[in-house]
C-alpha positions as CSV (number, residue, x, y, z in Angstrom):
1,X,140.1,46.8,-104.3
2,X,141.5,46.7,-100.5
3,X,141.4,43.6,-98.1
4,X,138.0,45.1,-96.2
5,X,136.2,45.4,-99.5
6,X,137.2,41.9,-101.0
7,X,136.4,40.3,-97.0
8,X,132.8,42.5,-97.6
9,X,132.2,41.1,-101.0
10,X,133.0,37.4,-100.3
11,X,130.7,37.6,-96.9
12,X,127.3,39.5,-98.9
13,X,125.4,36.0,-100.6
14,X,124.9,36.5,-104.0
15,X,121.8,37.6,-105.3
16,X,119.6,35.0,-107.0
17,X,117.1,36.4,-110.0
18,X,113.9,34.0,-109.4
19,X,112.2,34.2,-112.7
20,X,107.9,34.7,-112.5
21,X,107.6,30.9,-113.1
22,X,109.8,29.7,-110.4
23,X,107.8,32.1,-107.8
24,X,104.6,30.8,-108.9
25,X,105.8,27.4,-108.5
26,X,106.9,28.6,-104.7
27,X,103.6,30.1,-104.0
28,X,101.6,27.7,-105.7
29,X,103.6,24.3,-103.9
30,X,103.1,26.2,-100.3
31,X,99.9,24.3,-100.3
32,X,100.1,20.7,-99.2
33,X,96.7,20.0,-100.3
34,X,96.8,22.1,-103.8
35,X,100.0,19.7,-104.6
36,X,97.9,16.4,-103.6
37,X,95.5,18.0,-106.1
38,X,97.9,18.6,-108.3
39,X,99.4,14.7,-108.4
40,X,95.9,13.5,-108.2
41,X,94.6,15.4,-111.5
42,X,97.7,14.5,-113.0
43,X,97.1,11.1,-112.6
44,X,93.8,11.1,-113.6
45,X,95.0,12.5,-117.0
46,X,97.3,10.0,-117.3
47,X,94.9,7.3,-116.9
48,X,92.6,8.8,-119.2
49,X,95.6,9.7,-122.1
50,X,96.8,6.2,-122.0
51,X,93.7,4.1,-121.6
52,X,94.2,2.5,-125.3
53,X,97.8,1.7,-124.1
54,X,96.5,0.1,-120.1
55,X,93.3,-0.8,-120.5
56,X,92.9,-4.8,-120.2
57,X,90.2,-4.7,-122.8
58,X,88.6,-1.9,-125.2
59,X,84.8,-1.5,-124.4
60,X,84.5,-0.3,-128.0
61,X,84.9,-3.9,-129.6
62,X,82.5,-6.0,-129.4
63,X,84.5,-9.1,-130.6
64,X,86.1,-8.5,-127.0
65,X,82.7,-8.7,-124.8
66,X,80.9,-11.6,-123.9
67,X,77.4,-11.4,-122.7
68,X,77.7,-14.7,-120.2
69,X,81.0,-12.3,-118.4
70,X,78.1,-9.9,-117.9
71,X,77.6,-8.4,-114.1
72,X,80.7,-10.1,-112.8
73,X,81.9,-9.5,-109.2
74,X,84.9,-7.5,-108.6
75,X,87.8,-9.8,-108.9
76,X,85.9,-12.8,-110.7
77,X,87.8,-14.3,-114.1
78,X,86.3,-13.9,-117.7
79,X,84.3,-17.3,-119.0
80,X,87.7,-17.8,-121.4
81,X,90.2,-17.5,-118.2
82,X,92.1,-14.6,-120.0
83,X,90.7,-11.3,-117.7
84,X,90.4,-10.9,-114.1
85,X,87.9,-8.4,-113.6
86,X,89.1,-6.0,-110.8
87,X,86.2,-4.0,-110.5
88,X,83.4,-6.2,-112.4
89,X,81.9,-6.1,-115.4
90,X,78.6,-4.3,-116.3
91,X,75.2,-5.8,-117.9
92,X,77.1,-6.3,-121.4
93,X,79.7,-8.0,-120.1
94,X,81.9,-4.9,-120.6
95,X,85.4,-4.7,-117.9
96,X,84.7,-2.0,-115.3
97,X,87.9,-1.1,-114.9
98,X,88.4,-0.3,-118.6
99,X,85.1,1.1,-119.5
100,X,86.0,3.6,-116.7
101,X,89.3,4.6,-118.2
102,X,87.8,5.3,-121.7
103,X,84.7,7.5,-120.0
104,X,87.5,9.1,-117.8
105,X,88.5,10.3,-121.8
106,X,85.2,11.7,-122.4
107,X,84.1,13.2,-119.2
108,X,87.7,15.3,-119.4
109,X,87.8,16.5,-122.5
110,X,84.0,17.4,-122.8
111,X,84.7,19.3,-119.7
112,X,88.4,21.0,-120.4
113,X,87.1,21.6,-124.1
114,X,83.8,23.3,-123.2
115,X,85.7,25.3,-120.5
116,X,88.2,26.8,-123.1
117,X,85.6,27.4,-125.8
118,X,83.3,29.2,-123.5
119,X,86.2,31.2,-122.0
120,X,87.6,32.2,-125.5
121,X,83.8,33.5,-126.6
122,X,83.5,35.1,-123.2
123,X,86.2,36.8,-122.9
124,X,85.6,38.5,-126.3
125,X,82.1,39.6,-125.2
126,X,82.9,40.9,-122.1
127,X,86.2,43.0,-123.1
128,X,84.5,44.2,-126.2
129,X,81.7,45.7,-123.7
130,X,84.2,46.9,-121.1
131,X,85.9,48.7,-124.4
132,X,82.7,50.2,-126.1
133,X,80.7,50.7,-123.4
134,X,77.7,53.0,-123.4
135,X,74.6,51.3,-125.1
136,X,76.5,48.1,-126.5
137,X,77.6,47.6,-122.8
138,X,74.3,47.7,-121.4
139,X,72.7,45.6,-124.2
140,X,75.7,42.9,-124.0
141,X,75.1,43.0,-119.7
142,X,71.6,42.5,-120.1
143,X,71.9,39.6,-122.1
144,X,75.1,38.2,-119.8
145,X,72.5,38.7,-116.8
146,X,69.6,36.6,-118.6
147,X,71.8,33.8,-119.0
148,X,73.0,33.6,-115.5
149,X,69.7,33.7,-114.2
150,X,68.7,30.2,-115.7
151,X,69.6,27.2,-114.4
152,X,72.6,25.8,-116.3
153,X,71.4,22.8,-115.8
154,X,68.0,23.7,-117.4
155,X,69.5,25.4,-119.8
156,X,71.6,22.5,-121.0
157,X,68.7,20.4,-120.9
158,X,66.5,22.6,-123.3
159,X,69.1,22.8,-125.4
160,X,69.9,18.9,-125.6
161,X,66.5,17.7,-126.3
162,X,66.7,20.3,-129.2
163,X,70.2,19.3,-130.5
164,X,69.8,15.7,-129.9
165,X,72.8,13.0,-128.3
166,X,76.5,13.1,-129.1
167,X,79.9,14.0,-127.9
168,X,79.3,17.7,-130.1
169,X,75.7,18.3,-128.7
170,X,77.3,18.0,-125.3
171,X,80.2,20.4,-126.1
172,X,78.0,23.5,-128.2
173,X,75.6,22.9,-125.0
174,X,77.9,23.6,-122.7
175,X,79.6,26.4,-124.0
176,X,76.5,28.3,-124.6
177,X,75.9,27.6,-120.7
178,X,79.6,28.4,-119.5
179,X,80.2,31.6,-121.8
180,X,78.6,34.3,-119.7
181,X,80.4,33.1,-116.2
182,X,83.5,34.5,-118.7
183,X,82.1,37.6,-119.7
184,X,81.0,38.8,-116.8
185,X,85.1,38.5,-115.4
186,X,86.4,39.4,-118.0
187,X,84.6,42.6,-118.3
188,X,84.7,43.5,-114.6
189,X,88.6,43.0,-114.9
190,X,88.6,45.2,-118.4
191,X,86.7,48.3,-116.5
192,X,89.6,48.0,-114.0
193,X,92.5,47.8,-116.0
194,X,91.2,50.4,-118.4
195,X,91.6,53.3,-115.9
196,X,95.4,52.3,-115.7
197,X,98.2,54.7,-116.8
198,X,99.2,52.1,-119.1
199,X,96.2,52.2,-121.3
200,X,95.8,55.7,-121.4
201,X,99.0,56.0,-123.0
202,X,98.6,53.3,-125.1
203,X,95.3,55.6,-126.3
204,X,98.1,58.9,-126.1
205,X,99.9,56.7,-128.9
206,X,96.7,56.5,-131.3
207,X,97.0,52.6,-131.4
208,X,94.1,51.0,-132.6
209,X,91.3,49.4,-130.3
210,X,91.9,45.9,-131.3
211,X,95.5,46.3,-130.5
212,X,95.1,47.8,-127.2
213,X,92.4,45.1,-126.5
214,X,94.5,42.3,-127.5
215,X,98.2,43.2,-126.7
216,X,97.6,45.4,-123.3
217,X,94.3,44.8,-121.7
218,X,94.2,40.6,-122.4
219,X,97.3,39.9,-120.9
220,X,96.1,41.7,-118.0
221,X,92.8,39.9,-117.2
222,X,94.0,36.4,-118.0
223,X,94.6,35.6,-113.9
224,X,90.8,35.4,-113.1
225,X,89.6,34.1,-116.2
226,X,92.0,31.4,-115.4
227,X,91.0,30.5,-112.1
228,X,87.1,30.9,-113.6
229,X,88.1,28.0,-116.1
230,X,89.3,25.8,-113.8
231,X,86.3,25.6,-111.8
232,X,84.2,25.4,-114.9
233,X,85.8,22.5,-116.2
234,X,85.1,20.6,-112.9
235,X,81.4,22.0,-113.5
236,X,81.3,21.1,-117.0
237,X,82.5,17.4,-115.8
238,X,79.5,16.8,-113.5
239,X,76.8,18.9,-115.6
240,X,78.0,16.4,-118.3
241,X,77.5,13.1,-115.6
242,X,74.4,14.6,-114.5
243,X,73.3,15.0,-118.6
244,X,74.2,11.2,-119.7
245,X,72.6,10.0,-116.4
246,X,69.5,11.5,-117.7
247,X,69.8,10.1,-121.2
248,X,71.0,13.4,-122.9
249,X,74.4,13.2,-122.9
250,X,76.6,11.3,-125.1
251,X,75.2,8.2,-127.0
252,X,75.8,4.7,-125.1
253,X,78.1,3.8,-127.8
254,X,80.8,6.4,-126.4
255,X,80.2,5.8,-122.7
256,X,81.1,8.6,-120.5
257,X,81.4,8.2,-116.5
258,X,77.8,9.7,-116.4
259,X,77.0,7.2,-118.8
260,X,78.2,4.5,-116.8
261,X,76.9,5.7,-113.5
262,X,73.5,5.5,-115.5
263,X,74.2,2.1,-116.9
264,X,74.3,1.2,-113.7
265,X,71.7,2.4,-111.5
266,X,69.2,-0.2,-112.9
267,X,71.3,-2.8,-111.1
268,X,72.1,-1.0,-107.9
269,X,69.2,-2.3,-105.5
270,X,69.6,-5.6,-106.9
271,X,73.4,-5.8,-105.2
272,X,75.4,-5.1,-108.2
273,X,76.8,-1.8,-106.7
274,X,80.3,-1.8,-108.4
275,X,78.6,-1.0,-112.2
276,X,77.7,2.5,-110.7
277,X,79.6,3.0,-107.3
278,X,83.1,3.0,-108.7
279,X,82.5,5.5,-112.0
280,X,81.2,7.6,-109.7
281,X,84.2,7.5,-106.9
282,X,86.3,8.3,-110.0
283,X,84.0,11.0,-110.9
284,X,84.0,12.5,-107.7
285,X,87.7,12.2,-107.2
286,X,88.8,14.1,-110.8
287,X,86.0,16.8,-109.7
288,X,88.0,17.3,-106.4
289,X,91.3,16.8,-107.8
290,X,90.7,20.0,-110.3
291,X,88.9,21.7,-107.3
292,X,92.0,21.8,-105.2
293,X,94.0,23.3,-107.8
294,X,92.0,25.8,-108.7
295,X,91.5,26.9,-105.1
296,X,95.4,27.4,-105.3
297,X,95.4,29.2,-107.9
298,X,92.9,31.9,-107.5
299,X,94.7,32.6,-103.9
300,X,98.3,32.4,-106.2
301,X,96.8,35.1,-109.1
302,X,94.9,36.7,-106.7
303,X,96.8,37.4,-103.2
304,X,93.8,39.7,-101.8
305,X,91.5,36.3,-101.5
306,X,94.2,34.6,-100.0
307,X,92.7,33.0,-96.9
């Protein structure tokens, strides 16, 4: 090699590869607010995943709670001297501050398990109608548009004063409510994606329809269905608040923040606002935390509805 090509070589900067994670990372973190999100919900699921490990006292026991610590200010000590109360106590007596951490629990996993459920079921229907289409298509549409035209709200309430309380009820009610938001995507990303070169040759090939389905036309809608779940989980967190707080959500026994909010309201014009006021600031600041990172992440997977 002569002198010029050797000066050449050590002036061009060497190429870096950037691997799809790092320059999702890149694109994701060029939001400020999306990264605040991002901290926040993380956080929040921190809080909740270690509550057995932070919380000053566990609002399961009931060897720990004493009724004459009941509806205690924020920052007033426990009868025995052993627990400040920095946010109160409720009318059993029950530490704010830990009672929210355990319902934190509830309210996010109700929420991220019915959003993954219902995704899974949705996105089945909706690529298996994008894939038959013709008169299974239509039938499986039809029903997909019946369900979105209720409520979900009423629909989860018919369907809870069948099933009855518990932390299961909750869930199967909210999946049945969630499911169609999926199938809808999923299938309008299927038609899409099954007019690409890519599946036509996969067809050329005589693979099965499973096959195609699951190894070339999934992979290929997961972006919006991801961006879908997101916001359904922060929908299945307040149609779960708004569910206890009407007495058909999870049992008192397994207190969710909607439970607590509820718990609360009795007391709230008699000046004992913390017991409601504080569940509910942490309810509305996990709701916005996952709202700011899935508004990222649809303009991330999908650059056309980048503002």
């Amino acid at each position: 090699m002569s002198a010029a090509r050797q000066d050449a070589a050590a002036a061009t900067p060497a190429m870096r590869v950037e691997t799809p994670l790092a320059r999702f990372w890149s694109e994701f973190a060029e939001s400020r607010l999306a990264l605040f999100g991002l901290a926040l919900l993380t956080l929040v699921a921190l809080i909740a995943l270690l509550a057995p490990l932070i919380a000053p006292q566990n609002p399961y026991d009931l060897n720990q709670l004493d009724i004459m610590d009941a509806r205690l200010a924020p920052g007033e000590v426990s009868g025995d001297g052993r627990i400040t109360y920095w946010l109160g106590t409720d009318g059993q007596g029950r530490d704010m501050l830990s009672a929210m951490m355990y319902g934190l629990r509830i309210s996010l996993s109700v929420g991220a398990l019915s959003a993954i459920f219902a995704m899974a079921l949705g996105t089945i229907v909706g690529l298996v109608a994008a894939w038959l289409g013709g008169r299974w298509e239509a039938v499986i549409m039809r029903i997909v548009d019946i369900q979105l035209g209720f409520p979900a709200i009423l629909v989860a309430l018919i369907l809870l004063s069948v099933l009855g309380q518990g932390v299961d009820k909750v869930l199967i009610a909210l999946v049945i409510v969630q499911w169609a938001y999926f199938a809808r995507t999923a299938r309008g990303s299927a038609l899409v994606e099954r007019r690409r070169e890519y599946i036509e040759a996969a067809s050329c090939l005589d693979l099965s329809g499973p096959r195609i389905v699951l190894r070339h036309l999934l992979p290929n809608c997961l972006p919006p269905l991801i961006v879908i779940a997101t916001i359904q989980v922060a929908e299945a967190i307040a149609l779960e608040a708004t569910l206890s707080f009407l007495g058909l959500g999870v049992p008192v026994t397994e207190p969710s923040l909607g439970m607590l909010i509820a718990n609360g309201f009795n007391f709230l014009l008699s000046g004992y606002y913390w017991i409601s006021v504080f569940p509910g600031l942490l309810l509305a600041v996990a709701i916005v935390a996952i709202n700011l990172v899935g508004d990222q992440l649809r303009d991330v997977l999908n650059p056309r509805l980048r503002k």
